[in-house]
C-alpha positions in Angstrom: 95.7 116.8 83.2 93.3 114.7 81.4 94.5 111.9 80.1 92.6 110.2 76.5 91.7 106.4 76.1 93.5 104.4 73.4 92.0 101.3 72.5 93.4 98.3 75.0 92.2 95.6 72.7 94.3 95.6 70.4 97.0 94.3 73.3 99.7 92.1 71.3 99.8 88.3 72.4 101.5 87.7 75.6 105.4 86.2 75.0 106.9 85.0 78.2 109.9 85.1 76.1 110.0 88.2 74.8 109.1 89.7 78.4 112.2 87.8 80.0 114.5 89.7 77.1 112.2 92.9 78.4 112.5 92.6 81.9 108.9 93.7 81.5 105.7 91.7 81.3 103.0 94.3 80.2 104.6 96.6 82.4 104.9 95.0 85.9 108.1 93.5 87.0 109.5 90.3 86.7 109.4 87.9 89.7 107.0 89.3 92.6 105.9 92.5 93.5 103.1 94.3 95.8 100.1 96.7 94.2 99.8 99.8 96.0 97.2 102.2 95.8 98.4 105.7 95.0 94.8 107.1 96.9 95.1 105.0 100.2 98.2 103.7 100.3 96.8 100.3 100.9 97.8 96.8 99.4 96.0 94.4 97.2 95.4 91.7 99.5 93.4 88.0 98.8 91.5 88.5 102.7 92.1 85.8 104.8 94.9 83.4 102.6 91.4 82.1 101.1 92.3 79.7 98.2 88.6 79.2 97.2 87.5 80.0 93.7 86.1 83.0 93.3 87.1 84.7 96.4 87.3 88.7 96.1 90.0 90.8 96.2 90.5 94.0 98.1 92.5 96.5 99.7 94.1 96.3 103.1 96.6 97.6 105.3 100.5 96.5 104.0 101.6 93.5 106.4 105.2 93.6 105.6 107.3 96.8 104.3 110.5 94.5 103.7 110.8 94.2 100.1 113.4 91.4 100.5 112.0 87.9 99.7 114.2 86.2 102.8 113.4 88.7 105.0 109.9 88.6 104.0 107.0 86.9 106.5 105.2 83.9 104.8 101.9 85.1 106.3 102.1 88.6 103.8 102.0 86.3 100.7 98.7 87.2 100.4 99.7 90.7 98.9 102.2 89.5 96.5 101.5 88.6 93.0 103.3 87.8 89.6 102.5 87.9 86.2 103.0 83.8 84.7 103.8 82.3 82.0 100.6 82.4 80.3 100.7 86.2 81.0 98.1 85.9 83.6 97.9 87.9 86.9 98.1 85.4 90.0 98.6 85.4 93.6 101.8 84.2 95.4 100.0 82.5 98.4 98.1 80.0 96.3 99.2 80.5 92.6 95.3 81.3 91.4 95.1 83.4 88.8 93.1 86.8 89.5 89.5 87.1 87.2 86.9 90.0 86.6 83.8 88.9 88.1 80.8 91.6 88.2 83.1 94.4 88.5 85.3 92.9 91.2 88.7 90.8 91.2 88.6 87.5 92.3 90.7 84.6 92.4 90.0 81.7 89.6 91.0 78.7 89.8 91.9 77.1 86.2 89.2 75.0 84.5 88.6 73.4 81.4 86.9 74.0 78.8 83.1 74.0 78.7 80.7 74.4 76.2 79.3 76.7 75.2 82.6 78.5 75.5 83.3 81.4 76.6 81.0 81.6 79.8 81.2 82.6 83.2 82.8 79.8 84.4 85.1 78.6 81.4 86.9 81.4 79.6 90.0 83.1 79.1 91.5 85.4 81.5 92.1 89.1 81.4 95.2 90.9 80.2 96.4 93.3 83.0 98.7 96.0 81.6 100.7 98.2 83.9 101.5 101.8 82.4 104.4 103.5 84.7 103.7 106.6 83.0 100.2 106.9 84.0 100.0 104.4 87.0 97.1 103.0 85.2 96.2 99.4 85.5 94.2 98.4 82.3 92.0 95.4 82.2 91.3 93.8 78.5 89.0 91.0 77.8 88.6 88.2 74.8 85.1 88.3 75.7 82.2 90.5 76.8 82.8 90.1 81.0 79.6 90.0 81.6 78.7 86.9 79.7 75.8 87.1 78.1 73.3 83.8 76.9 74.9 83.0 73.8 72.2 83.9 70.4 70.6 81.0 68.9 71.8 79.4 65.7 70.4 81.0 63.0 68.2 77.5 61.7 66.7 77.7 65.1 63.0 78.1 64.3 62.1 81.9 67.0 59.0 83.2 68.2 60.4 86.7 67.3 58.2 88.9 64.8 59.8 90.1 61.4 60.4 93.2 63.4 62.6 91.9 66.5 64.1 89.2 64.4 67.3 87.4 65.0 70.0 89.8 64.0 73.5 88.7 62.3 76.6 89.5 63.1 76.5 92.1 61.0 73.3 94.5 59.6 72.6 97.5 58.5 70.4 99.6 61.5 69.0 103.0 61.7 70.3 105.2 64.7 67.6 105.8 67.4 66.2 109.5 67.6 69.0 109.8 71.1 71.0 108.6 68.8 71.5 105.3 70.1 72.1 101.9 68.6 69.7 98.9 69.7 71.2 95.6 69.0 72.3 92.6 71.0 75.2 93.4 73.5 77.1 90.2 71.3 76.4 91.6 68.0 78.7 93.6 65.4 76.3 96.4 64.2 76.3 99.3 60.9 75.3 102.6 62.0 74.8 105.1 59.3 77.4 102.1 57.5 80.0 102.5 59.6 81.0 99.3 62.0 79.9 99.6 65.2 81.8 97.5 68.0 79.8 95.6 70.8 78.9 98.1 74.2 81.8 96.3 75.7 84.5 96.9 73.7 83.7 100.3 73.4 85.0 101.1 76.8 88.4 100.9 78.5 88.6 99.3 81.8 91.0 101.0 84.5 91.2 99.1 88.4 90.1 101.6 91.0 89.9 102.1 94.3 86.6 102.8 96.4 86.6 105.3 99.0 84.8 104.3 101.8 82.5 107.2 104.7 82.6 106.9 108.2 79.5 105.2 109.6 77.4 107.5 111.0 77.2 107.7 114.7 73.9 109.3 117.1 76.1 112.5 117.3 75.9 113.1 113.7 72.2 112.5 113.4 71.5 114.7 116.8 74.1 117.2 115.5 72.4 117.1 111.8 69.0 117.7 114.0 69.8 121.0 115.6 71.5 122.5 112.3 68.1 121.9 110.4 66.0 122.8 113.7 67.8 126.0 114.2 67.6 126.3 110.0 63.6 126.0 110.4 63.6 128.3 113.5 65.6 131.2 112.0 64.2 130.8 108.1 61.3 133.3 109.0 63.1 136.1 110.1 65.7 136.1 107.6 63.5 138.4 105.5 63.1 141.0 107.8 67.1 142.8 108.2 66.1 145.3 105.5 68.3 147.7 106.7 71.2 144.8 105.2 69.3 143.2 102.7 65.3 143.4 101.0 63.5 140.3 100.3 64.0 141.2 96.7 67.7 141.1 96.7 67.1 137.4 98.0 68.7 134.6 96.0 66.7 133.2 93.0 66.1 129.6 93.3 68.4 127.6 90.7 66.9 126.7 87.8 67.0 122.7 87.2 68.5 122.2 83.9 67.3 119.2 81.4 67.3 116.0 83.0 68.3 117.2 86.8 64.4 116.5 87.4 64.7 112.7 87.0 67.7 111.9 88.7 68.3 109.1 90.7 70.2 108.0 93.4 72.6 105.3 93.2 74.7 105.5 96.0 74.6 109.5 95.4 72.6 111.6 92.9 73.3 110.6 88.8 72.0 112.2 86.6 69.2 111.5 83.6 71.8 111.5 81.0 74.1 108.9 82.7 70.9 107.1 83.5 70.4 106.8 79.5 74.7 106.1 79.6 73.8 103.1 81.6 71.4 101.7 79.7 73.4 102.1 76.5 76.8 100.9 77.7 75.7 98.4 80.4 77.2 99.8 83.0 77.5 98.3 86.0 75.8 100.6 88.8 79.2 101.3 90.4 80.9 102.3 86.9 77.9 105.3 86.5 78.7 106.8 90.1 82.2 107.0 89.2 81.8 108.6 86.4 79.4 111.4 88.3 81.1 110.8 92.3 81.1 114.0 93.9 84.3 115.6 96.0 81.9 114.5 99.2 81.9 111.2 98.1 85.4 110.9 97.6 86.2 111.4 101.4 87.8 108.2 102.2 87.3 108.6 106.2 86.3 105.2 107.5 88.6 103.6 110.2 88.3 100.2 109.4 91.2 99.1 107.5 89.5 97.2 104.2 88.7 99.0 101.2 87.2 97.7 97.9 88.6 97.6 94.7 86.4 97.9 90.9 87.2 97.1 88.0 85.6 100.2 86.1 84.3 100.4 82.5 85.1 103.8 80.7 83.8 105.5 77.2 86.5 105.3 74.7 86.0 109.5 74.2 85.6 109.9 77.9 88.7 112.1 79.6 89.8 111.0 82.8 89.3 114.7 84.6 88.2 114.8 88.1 89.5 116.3 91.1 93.1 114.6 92.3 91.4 112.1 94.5 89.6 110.9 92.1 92.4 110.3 89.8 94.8 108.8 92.4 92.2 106.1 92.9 93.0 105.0 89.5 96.6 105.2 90.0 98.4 102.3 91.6 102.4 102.2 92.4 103.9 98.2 91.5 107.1 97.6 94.1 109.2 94.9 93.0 110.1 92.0 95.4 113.9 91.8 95.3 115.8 88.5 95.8 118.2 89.9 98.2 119.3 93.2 99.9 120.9 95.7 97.6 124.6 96.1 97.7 126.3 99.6 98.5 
């Protein structure tokens, strides 16, 4: 079932009040609770206990299955987390909120504010929304996450031409002959008169999971070896069992369709048009392969126990398809931390 995007950024202002009458803050629980991952069955975890700003999150094997808070071991706070008062997502072994840095979660200490705000290391933090229904976590910003420079006042005196001028906030621009829109990422554009939002807020942002391969091993590259040897040996005389087949019932080579010709690999073959994608939306390398990832490159067979964790940046009029791997890895499972044991 594909499921449509509804814009996130119009998320109401967070009420601790109003989400104690609830019982709900944006969907996860009040009080503590553990992120699961619907794909691996792994745990959000902050690696190590680290307390240092900026320290990534990831995935790793659940430490404690008791969801009793006394019975509970003080080394697994690092996979617990609760939603404050400020509405912030933070982590119960250090009390750090968690951040969107290039794609990735990370831990953030709080900071004050710095001119000129926001930037990378002053701004506010991200709304994470929990939907039960979907098992979607949604990620919204105040700002564009990748914090561009910020544009120069318009008195500043620029070495632009009358053709790359300064743009305002607002203008009226001609679409590009792909149909395109070139403007600053920060800027508020009119195409064909109609308001045209910045790349970033054009795109919905779900946490996923990354599947992770085996490393290969000498067996696999001698075993890869004697396949394609033995495919080289016996290639020449495949032609010549007419009595079962004629080299003219042989199978026509596919024919490349428009774009297939340039594509390029980034961590697997993309193609052209999500190459164009990228450029348009600023996507982060990571969000065009998941948008294009193969059912090879979903096989989640690596023994070590760590698996990352993205942030990914979807089109508004994309629909979340894909085989049911891929859409377990944007599915997450929130188990509540109970105060004490339940009473039969």
């Amino acid at each position: 079932m594909s499921t449509a995007f509804t814009d996130p950024n119009t998320l109401d202002a967070f009420s601790a009040s109003e989400a104690a009458l609830d019982g709900s803050a944006r969907g996860f629980p009040l009080g503590y609770f553990i992120i699961r991952s619907i794909a691996s069955g792994k745990i959000l975890d902050v690696p190590d206990h680290t307390t240092a700003d900026g320290a990534e999150l990831v995935l790793f094997d659940e430490k404690e299955s008791s969801l009793v808070e006394s019975m509970r071991k003080p080394e697994a706070d690092n996979q617990v987390f609760f939603i404050d008062s400020s509405g912030a997502l933070a982590a119960k072994h250090s009390g750090h909120a968690v951040d969107v840095q290039d794609g990735a979660l990370v831990l953030r200490r709080r900071k004050p504010i710095l001119a000129p705000f926001p930037n990378q290391a002053s701004h506010n933090l991200p709304k994470f929304e929990y939907s039960p229904v979907t098992g979607h976590i949604t990620i919204t910003f105040d700002s564009d996450p990748l914090f561009p420079p910020p544009l120069p006042p318009k008195d500043t005196p620029t070495t632009n031409t009358d053709d790359d001028a300064q743009r305002d906030d607002f203008e009226m621009v001609a679409p590009n002959t792909d149909d395109s829109v070139s403007t600053s990422p920060n800027a508020w554009v009119h195409e064909v008169g109609r308001p045209v939002p910045p790349a970033w807020k054009q795109r919905t942002y779900l946490l996923t999971s990354i599947p992770s391969r085996r490393p290969r091993t000498f067996a696999d590259d001698a075993t890869e070896f004697f396949v394609s040897s033995a495919a080289l040996i016996t290639a020449p005389l495949s032609g010549l069992s007419f009595p079962f087949g004629s080299p003219s019932e042989a199978k026509a080579p596919e024919r490349i369709g428009p774009g297939e010709g340039d594509a390029r690999p980034i961590g697997e073959r993309v193609s052209f048009e999500h190459m164009q994608a990228a450029k348009q939306y600023d996507l982060f390398d990571h969000e065009v392969v998941e948008e294009e990832r193969s059912e090879e490159a979903e096989i989640d067979d690596n023994p070590h126990p760590l698996r990352k964790v993205k942030v990914v940046g979807y089109r508004h009029n994309t629909h979340l398809g894909g085989n049911t791997k891929a859409r377990d890895r944007r599915r997450w499972e929130i188990l509540p931390i109970r105060r004490e044991r339940k009473r039969f």
